[in-house]
Structures are given as C-alpha cells and as structure tokens.
matplotlib code that plots the C-alpha trace (Angstrom):
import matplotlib.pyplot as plt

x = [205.1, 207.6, 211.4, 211.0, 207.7, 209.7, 212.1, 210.2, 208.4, 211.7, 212.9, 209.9, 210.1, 213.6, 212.9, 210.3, 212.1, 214.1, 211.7, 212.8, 209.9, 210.8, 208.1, 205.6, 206.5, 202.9, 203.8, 203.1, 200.2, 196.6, 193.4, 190.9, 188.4, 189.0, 188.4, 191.8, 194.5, 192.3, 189.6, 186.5, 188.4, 188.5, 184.9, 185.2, 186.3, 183.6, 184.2, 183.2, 179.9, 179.2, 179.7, 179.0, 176.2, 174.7, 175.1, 171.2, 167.8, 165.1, 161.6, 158.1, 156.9, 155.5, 155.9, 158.1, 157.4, 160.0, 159.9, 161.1, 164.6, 164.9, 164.2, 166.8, 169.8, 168.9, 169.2, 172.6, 173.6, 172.4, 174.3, 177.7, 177.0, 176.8, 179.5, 181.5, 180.9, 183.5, 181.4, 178.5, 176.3, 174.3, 170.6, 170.5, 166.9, 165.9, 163.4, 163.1, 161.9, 158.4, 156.3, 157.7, 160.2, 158.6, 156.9, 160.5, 162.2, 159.1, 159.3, 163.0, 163.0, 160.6, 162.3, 165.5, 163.7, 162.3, 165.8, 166.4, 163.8, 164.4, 168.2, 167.0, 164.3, 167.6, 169.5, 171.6, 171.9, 169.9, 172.5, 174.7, 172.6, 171.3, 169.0, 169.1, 166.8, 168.1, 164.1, 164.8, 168.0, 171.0, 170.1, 171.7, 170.4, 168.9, 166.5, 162.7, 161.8, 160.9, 164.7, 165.9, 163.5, 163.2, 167.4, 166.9, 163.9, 166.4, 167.8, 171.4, 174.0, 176.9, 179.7, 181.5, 184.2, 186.6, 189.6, 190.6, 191.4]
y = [108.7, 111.5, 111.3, 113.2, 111.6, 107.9, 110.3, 111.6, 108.3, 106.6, 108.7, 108.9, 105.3, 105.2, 107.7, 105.3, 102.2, 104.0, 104.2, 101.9, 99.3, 100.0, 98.7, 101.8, 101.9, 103.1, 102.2, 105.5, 106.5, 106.4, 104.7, 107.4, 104.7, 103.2, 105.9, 106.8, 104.2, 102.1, 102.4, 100.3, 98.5, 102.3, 102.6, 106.6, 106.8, 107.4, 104.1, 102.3, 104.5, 103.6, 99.8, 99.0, 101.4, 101.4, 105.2, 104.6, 104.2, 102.8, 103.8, 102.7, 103.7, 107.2, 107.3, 109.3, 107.8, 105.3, 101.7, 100.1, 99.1, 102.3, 103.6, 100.7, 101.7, 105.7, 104.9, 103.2, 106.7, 108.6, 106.9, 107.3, 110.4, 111.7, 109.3, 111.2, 115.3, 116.4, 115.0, 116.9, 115.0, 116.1, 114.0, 113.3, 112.4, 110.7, 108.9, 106.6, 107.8, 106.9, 110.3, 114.2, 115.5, 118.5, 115.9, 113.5, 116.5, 117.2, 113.6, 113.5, 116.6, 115.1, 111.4, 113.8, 115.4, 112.5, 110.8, 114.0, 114.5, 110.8, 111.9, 114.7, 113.2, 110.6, 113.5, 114.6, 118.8, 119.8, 122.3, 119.0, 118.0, 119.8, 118.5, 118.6, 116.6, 115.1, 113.7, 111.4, 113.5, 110.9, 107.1, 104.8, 102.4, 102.9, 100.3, 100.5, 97.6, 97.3, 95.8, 99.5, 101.7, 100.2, 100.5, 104.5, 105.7, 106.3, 109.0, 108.3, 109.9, 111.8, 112.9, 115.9, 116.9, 114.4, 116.8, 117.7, 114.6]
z = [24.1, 23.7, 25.0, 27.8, 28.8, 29.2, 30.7, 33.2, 34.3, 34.1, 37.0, 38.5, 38.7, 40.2, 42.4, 44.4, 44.4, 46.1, 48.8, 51.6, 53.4, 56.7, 59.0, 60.4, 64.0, 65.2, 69.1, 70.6, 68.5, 69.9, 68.3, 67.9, 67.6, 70.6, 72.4, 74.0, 75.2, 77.6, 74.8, 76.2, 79.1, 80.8, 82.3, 81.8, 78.0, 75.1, 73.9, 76.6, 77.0, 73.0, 73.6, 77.1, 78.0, 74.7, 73.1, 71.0, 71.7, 69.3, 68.7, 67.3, 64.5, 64.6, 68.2, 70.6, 74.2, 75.4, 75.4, 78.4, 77.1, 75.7, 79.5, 81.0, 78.6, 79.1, 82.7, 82.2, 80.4, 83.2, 85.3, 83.6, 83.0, 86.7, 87.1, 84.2, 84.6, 82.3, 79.4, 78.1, 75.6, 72.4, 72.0, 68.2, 67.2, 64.0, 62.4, 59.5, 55.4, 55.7, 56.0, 55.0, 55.9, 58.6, 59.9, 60.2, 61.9, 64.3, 65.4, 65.6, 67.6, 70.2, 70.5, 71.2, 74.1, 75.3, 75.7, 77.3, 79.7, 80.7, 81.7, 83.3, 85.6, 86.3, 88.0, 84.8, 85.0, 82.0, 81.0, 80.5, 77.4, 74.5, 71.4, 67.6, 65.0, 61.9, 61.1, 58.0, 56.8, 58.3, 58.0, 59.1, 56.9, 53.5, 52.1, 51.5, 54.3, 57.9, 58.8, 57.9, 58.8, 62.5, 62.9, 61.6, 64.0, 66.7, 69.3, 69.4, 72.8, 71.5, 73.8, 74.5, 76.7, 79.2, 78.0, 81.4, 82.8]

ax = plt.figure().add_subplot(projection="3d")
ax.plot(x, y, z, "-o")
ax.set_aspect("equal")
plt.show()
C-alpha cells in the first residue's frame, strides 16, 4: 500500500470513531407497517383490514368461482369497506405456475372479477374497485409442489386512499 493510501484510511478511520453512539430517538416516527399509529388496534387503518379482515382469498385449481370462506372473508371486506369510503381498493388476481402464461393471466383476471363482483353484489360502489391480473407473474411462493402452488392461486385486496382523515 502506498503512503497516501495508509494516509487516507488512517483518517478515514479517525474520522468515524469519531462518530458518537448516541441512542436513535425514533419516538415520534411512525411504523409504515403498522399501518399508521394505532396500526391494527384502529379498526379503520389498512393494517387492521390485512390482519383482521383478511386482505386474500384462495382458489381451486383452475377454477375462478368462490369457495365459501372465500365468500365469508370477501364479505368481511365488504363490510369494511362501506364502513371505510375514503379507501378505494385494487382486486389483484393471480394464479399458480402450472399452465401458460395467457392462460395464468386469463384466470387471474377472472378470480379478480369474481372477488369483485362478490363486493359489488355486497353494496360496495363498483367505481370503488378496479381489477388487474398478475396470472403466474408475482408468486408468492416458488416451489414445484401443491403447498406452493395452492398459497399463489389467489385474489389478494389492496387499499387505496384514508388520506383525508
């Protein structure tokens, strides 16, 4: 190593220990995962619709119809969601790697519009919810067996809006 090399680590080295190790004081910042100060305790936040209401629904293979505890937790989300009319929600339809890929989008396109023509027969303003398909493009598991591909055939809630209150 050259001079100036040991010279420049040298003080780059100082130059850090010099660094105090204060303790972060992160008491007025918010977790974004929680979904807002109250996270899941506050029955309007995103959070709690994820983990209390249940922000998925599953499928059968191959099949877009709902099963009946896809229909009991869509009617949960209907329910918040007339509760809650500053959110808007997105219907995100997928399905597992098994078949091609038009065929994975086609399928994940109509388990989007099943969710929503579940929510919309429930009261929720269809202008309120709009559709996209991922088909086999966004798994949430990747593995070759029956344990993944069940957990990825799925239409899945997202939420939009609340920032007025």
């Amino acid at each position: 190593m050259s001079g100036l090399t040991k010279a420049i680590l040298v003080i780059s080295a100082l130059g850090l220990s010099a660094c105090t190790n204060a303790a972060w004081d992160n008491s007025n910042t918010t977790d974004l995962n929680s979904g807002g100060a109250a996270g899941v305790a506050d029955q309007t936040s995103p959070a709690y619709f994820q983990q209390e209401i249940g922000d998925r629904v599953l499928f059968v293979v191959n099949e877009s119809g709902l099963t009946t505890e896809a229909q009991g937790i869509l009617l949960a989300q209907a329910n918040w969601l007339l509760a809650n009319t500053d959110y808007n929600a997105t219907i995100e339809g997928h399905a597992d790697e098994q078949g091609t890929r038009e065929y994975n989008l086609a399928l994940g396109a109509r388990r989007a519009n099943s969710a929503r023509e579940y929510l919309v027969s429930r009261g929720v303003a269809g202008s309120r919810i709009k559709v996209l398909t991922y088909g086999k493009e966004r798994p949430l598991e990747i593995c070759s067996d029956e344990s993944c591909y069940s957990k990825n055939r799925r239409a899945v809630t997202i939420l939009a809006g609340g920032l007025t209150g």
